[in-house]
C-alpha positions as MATLAB code, in Angstrom:
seq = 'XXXXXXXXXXXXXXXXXXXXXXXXXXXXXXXXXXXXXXXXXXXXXXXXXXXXXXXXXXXXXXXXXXXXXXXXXXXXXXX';
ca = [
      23.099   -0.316   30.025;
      19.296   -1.100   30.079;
      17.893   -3.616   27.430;
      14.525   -4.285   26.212;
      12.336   -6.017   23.853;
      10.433   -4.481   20.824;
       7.411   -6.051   18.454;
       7.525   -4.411   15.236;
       4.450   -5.569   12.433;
       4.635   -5.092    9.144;
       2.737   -6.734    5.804;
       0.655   -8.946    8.828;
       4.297  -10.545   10.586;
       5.230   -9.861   13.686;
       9.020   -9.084   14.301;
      10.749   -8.970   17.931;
      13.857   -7.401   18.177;
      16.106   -6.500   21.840;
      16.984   -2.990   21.979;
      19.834   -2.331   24.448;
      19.728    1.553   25.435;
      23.610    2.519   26.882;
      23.982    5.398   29.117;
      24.450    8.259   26.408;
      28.178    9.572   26.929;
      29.232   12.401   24.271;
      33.127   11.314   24.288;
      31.534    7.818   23.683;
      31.826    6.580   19.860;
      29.053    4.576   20.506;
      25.130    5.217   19.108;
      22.422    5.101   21.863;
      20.562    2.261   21.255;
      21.781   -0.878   19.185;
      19.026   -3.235   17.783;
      19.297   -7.424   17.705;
      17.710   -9.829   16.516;
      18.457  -13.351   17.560;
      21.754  -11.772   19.092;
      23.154  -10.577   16.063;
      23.404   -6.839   15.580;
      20.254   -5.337   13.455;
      21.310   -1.530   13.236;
      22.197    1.351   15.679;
      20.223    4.312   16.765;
      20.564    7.921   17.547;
      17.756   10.853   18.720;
      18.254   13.800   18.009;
      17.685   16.983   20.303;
      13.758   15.919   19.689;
      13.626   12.673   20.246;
      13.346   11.490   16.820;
      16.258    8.324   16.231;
      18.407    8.500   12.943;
      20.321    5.141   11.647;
      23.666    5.357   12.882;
      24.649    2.033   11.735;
      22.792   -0.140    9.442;
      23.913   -3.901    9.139;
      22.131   -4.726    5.641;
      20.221   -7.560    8.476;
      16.419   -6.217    7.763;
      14.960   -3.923    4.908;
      14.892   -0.048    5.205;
      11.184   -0.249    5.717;
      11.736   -2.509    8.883;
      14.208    0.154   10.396;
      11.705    2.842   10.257;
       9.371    1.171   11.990;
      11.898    0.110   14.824;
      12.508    3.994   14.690;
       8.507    4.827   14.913;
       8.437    2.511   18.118;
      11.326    3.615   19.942;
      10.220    6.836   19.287;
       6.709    6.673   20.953;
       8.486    4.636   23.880;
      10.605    7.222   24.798;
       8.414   10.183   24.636;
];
């Protein structure tokens, strides 16, 4: 289990969120990355075969709009 941190803008605010990326395991029921912010869990992450992440768990903490975004970035960090 890795962890790092994110800065997401939107409508001129800056938003910091820790990612923590666990060790992909397919008899794991867990997503791939899970998403905090101030310690409490955001949402949860999965890529697909390409790389792209899909909400695997969204916790109603930060708008749709806000997700995709945190999707965008993890997206270009990881290619």
């Amino acid at each position: 289990m890795d962890s790092f941190g994110i800065e997401v803008l939107k409508d001129d605010q800056r938003f910091n969120f820790e990612i923590i990326d666990y060790a992909h395991n397919k008899d794991d029921n867990r997503c791939k990355f899970e998403v905090l912010k101030n310690g409490k869990l955001v949402a949860s992450f999965e890529p697909d075969s390409k790389g792209f992440m899909h909400i695997c768990k969204n916790c109603g903490v930060v708008d749709e709009e806000t997700l995709h975004l945190i999707a965008d970035k993890l997206e270009t960090l990881l290619l």
